[in-house]
N, C-alpha and C positions, 0 to 999 in steps of 0.2 A: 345300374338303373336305380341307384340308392335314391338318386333326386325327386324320384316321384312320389316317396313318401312324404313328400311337401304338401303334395293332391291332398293325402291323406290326410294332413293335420288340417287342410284348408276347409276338408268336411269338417273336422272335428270340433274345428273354432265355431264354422257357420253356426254348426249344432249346441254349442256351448252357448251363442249369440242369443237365441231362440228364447233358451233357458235364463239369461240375463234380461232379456226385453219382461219375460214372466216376472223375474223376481224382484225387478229394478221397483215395482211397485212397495215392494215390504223390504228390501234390505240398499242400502246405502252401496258404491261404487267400494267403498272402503270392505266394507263388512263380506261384499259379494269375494272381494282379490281373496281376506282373510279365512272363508273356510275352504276357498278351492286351492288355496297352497297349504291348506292345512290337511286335505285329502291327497294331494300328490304327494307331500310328505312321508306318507304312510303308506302306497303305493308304490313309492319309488322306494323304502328301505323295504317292505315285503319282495319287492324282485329283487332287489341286492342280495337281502338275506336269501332267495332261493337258487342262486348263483353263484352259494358260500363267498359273497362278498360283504364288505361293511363300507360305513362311510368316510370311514376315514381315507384321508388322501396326504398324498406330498404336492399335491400343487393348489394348498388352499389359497392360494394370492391370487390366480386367475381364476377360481371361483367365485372370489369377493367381486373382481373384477366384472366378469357377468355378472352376478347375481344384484352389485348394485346398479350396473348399465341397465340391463333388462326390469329392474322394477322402478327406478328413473324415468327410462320413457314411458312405461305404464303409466306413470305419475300424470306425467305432461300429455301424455294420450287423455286421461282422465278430462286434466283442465281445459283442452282444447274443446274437448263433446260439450264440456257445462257452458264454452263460454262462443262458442262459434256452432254453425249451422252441422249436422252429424254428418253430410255428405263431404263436408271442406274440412273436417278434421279427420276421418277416416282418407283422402286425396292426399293429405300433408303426411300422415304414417304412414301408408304406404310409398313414399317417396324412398324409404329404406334400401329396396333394392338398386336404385341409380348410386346410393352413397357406397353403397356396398360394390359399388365399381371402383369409386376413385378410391376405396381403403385399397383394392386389389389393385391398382395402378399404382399409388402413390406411397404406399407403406411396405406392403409383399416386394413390389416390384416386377409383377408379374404383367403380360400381355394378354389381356382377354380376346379374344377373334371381335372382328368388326360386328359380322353377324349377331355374335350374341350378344353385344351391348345393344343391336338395334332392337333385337328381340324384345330384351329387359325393357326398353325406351317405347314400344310398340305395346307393351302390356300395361306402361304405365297410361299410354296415350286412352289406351282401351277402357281403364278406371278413370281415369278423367271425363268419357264421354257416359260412363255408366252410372257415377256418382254426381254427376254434375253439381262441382264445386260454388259456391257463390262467396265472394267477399266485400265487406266496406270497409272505407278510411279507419272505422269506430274498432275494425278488428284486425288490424296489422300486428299488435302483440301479443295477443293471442295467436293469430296466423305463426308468428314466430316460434313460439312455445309448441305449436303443432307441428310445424318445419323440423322444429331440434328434437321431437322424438324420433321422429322417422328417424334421421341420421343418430341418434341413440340407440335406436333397433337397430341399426347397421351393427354399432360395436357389439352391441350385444348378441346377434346373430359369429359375427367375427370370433369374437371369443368362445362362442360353443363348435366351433370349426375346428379352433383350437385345440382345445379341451379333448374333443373326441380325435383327435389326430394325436395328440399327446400318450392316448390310448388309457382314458378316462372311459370307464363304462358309462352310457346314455343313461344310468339309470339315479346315478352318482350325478351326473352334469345336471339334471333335474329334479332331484332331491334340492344339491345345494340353492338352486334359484328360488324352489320354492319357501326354502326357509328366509333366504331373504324376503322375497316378496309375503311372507307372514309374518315378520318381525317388522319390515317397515308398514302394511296394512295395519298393523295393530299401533303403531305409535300413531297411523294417519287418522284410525279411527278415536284414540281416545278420548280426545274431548266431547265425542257425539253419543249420542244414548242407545246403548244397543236396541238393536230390533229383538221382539221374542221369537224366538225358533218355536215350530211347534209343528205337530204328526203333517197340519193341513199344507206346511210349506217346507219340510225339511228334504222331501224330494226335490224341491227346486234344490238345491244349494247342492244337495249329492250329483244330481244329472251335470251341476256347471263344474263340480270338482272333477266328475267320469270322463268327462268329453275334454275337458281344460287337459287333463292328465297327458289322456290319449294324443291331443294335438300337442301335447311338450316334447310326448316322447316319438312322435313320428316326428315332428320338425326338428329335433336334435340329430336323428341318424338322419335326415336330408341334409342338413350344413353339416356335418360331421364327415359323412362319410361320401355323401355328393359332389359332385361340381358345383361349383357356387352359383356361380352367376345363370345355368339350369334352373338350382334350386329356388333362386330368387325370381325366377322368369316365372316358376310353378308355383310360387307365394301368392300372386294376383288370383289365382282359384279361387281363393277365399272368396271372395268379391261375389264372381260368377252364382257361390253353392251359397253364400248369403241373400241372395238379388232374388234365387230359389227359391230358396224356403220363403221368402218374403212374399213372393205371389201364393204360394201355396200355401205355408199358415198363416199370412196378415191378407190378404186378398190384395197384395200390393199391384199397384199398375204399373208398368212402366212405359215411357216415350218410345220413340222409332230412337233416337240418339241413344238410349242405353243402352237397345239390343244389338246397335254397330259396335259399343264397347264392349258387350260382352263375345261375339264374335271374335272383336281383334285380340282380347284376351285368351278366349280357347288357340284361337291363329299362333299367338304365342307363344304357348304351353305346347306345343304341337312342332312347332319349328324348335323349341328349345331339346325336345327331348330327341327329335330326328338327328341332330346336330350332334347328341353325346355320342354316337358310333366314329364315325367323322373326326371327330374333334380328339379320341383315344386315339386313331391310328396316325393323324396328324401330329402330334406334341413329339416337338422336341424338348431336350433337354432346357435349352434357354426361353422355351417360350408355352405357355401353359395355356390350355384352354377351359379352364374357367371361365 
């Protein structure tokens, strides 16, 4: 049941969210990636070091590899929110887990069950009716640039699959990402003039590094040690525990059509994980149910 630690990081993000909506007032998109990879950093070598591990590795290729896929699409996450509506660039990232199917058909070569691709396909239908996307002619390249994170998040989700099947400690797979994602925040931020940090706002920035951590490091043992396309069906939470807090601390409203997506979203997450019993005692050798 490793996949549900997906749930977990999807609280962790919403809650991390909450903390970016506060801080996005006084710190830049740049500056917000820059101190919360700069506090996993320091989180992930304190549980290394408490696990007499270090971070040194033998497979630093496929950590550059994550490390520059995952802060890439963060990139193009970014430019989609600045330059398209937040519900139609949040619609297009999450499109990650459908791509995360064709890498598992077309790369692995693996068989995913019918089922669980409808799953995947049902929880995306269910943020489509939750977020309700909107686009114009004016935003087809930006829609692009939003399209190509999602399927960047795919590699990038791919590769910490790897990673931790390689038998990379989760703690090590998230260390290295977040040094990338602080070494490219910091080139993205340079030219801009820092914000001053100060007593009144330095908890914002620690809560989005706390909860940022926390959702790296449950979402790594979900792809890592999960079934994939489970853990991708349990990715859409996010959504759900954002839509939450959104009524609850912004007073947000929602339509009748968001509360049928977040329904086919829970519907999902629900079919996904009834399926991992099932789908163990099913696999055979040539055919895997991811």
């Amino acid at each position: 049941m490793h996949s549900l630690w997906m749930v977990a990081a999807g609280l962790s993000f919403a809650l991390m969210g909450v903390f970016v909506k506060y801080a996005s007032a006084q710190f830049s998109a740049a500056e917000m990636v820059f101190y919360r990879s700069l506090l996993q950093m320091g989180v992930a070598w304190f549980v290394l070091g408490r696990a007499g591990l270090s971070v040194k590795t033998a497979r630093f290729g496929m950590h550059v590899h994550r490390g520059v896929s995952g802060f890439v699409s963060l990139f193009m996450f970014f430019y989609a929110l600045t330059t398209l509506p937040v519900a139609t660039a949040m619609t297009l990232n999450y499109t990650s887990p459908l791509f995360l199917a064709l890498l598992l058909t077309w790369i692995a070569r693996e068989r995913p069950r019918r089922v669980l691709l409808a799953t995947v396909g049902l929880g995306f239908v269910g943020a489509i009716l939750l977020l309700r996307p909107t686009l114009t002619a004016a935003q087809v390249w930006p829609a692009a640039i939003g399209l190509a994170s999602g399927a960047i998040s795919a590699i990038a989700y791919w590769n910490v699959r790897e990673l931790v099947r390689a038998e990379e400690p989760e703690a090590r797979v998230v260390f290295y990402f977040a040094l990338f994602a602080f070494l490219g925040s910091l080139l993205w931020m340079t030219p801009q003039i820092w914000s001053p940090v100060r007593l009144d706002n330095v908890g914002l920035l620690v809560a989005i590094g706390a909860f940022g951590t926390a959702g790296q490091l449950a979402m790594t043992r979900a792809y890592g040690k999960g079934r994939t396309l489970v853990t991708a069906a349990l990715s859409y939470s996010g959504i759900v525990f954002s839509s939450a807090l959104g009524i609850v601390v912004f007073a947000d409203v929602l339509p009748w059509p968001a509360w049928i997506g977040m329904g086919l979203i829970v519907a999902a997450g629900i079919i996904a994980v009834q399926l991992q019993p099932g789908a163990q005692k099913a696999a055979a050798p040539q055919v895997t149910s991811d």
